[in-house]
C-alpha positions as CSV (number, residue, x, y, z in Angstrom):
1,X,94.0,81.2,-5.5
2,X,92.4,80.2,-8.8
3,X,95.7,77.7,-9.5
4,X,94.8,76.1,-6.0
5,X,91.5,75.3,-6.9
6,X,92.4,73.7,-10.0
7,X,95.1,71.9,-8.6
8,X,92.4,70.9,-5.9
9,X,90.0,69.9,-8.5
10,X,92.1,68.0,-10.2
11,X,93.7,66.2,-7.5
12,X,90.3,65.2,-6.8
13,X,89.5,64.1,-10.2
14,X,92.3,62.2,-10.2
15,X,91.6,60.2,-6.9
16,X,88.1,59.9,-8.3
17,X,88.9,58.4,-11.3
18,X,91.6,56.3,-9.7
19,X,88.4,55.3,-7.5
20,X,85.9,54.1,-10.6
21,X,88.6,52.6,-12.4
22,X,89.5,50.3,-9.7
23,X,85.2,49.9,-8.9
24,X,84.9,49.2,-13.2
25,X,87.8,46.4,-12.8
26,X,86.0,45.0,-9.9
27,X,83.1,45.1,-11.5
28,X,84.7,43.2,-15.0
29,X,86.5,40.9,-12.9
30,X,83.1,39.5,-11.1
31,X,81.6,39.6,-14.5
32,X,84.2,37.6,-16.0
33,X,83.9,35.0,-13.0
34,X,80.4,34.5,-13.3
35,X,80.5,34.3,-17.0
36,X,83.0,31.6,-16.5
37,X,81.1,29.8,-13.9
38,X,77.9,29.5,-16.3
39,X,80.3,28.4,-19.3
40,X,81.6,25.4,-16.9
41,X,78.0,24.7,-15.9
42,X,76.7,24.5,-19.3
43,X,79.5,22.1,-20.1
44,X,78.7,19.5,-17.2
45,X,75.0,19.9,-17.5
46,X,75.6,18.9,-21.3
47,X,78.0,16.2,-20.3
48,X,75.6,15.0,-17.8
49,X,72.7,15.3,-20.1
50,X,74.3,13.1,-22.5
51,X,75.3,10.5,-20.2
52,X,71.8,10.2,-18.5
53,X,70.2,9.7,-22.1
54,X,73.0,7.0,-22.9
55,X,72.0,5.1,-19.6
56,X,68.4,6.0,-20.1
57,X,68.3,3.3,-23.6
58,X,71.0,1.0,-22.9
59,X,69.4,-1.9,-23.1
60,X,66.7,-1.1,-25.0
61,X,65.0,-3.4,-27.6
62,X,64.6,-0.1,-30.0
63,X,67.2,-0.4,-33.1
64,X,70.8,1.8,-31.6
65,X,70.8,4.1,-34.9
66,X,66.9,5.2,-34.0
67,X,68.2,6.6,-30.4
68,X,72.0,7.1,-31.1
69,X,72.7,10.9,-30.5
70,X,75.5,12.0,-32.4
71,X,78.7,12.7,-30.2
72,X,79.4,15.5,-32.8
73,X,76.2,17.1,-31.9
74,X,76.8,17.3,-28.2
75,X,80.5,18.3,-28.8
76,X,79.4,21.3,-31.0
77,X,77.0,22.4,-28.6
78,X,79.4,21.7,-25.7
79,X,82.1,24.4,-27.5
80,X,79.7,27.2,-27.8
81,X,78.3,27.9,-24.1
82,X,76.4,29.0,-23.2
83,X,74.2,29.4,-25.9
84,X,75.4,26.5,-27.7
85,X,72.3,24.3,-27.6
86,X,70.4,27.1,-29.3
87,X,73.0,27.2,-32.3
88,X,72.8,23.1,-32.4
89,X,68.8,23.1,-33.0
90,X,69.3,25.8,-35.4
91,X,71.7,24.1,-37.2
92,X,69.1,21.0,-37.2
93,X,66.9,22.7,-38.2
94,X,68.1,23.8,-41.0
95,X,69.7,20.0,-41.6
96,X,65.5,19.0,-41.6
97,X,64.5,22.1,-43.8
98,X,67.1,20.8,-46.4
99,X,65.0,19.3,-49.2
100,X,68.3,17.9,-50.2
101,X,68.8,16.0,-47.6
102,X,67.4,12.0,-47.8
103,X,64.8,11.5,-45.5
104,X,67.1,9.4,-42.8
105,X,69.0,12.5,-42.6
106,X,66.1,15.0,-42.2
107,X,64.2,12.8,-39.8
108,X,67.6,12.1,-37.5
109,X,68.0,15.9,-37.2
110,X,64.3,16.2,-36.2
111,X,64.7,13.2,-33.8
112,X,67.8,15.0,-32.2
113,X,66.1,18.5,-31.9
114,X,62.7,16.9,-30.4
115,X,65.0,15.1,-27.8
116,X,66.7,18.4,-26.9
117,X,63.1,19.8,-26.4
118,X,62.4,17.1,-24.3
119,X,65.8,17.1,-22.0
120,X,66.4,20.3,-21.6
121,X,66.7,22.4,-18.1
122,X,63.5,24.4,-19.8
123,X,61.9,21.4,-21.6
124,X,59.0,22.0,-24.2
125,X,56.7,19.0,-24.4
126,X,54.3,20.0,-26.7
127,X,57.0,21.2,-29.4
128,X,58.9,17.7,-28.8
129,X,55.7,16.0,-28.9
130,X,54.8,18.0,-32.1
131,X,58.3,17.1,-34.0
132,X,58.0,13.5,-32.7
133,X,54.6,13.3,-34.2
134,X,56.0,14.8,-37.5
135,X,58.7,12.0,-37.4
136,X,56.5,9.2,-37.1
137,X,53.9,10.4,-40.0
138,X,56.6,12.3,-42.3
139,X,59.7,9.4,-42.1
140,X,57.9,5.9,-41.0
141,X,60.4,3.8,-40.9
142,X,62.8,5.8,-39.6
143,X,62.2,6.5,-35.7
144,X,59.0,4.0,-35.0
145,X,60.2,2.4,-31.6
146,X,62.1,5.4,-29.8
147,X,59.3,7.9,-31.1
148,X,56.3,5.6,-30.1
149,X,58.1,5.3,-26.4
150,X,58.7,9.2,-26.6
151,X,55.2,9.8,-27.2
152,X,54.1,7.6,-24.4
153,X,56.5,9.6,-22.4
154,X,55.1,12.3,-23.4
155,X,51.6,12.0,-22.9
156,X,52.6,10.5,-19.6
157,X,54.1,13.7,-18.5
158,X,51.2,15.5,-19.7
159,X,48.9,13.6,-17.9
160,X,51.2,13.8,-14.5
161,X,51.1,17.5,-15.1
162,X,47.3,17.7,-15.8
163,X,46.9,15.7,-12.0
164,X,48.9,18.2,-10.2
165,X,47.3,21.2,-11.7
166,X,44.2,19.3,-11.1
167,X,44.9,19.2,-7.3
168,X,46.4,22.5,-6.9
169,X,43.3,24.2,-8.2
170,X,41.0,22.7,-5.8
């Protein structure tokens, strides 16, 4: 009698185990897809991101190197999704935190980081607005058309913003 019931038991513990193992591969397997899908997402949304700020200041009368946005910069943060924007403003960061660095350098990284601010799906004005302003009193010379349009952007934004809470309080 007692070898019946642990043959029982352990028919069942093998059924269940059979049971969560395939439910824990399902599980991975659905994990693994969405993880996939946000990496793919991450990558176009960068790609696109890119491409709008390209067609965004062609054309513009501000000097190229002021608004050029490093390919290398995108790239890098394109091959780390999808966190890889993070690690690119980090690594800026710590490009313009660089006392070694010449001041073009320093004030490009800024430049590149405040953009990001600005672009992004969760986009920060007042800390672009805030490294923008640091550009343009830290490094004139540097930045003066594409940061003084920025800014204007910026404020603009700000003001659309201060409107619609305006309205949606009343």
């Amino acid at each position: 009698m007692k070898k019946m019931t642990y043959v029982g038991m352990g028919l069942i513990c093998l059924f269940l185990s059979g049971c969560f193992y395939s439910a824990a591969v399902g599980v991975a397997d659905v994990a693994i897809i969405e993880r996939t899908k946000q990496k793919h997402a991450f990558v176009h949304a960068m790609e696109d991101g890119y491409e709008k700020y390209q067609k965004d200041w062609a054309g513009s009368d501000c000097p190229r190197n002021e608004y050029e946005v490093s390919p290398k910069i995108v790239e890098y943060a394109k091959s780390r999704p999808p966190y890889g924007l993070d690690a690119a403003l980090k690594m800026l960061m710590e490009i313009y935190n660089d006392p070694e660095q010449t001041d073009q350098v320093r004030s490009h990284a800024l430049y590149h980081v405040a953009v990001a601010y600005m672009r992004r799906r969760e986009s920060n004005y007042e800390i672009a607005e805030e490294y923008l302003q640091t550009i343009r009193d830290d490094f004139p010379g540097t930045h003066d058309c594409v940061v003084a349009r920025l800014l204007k952007e910026v404020k603009e934004r700000q003001e659309f913003q201060g409107n619609f809470e305006d309205t949606s309080e009343g």
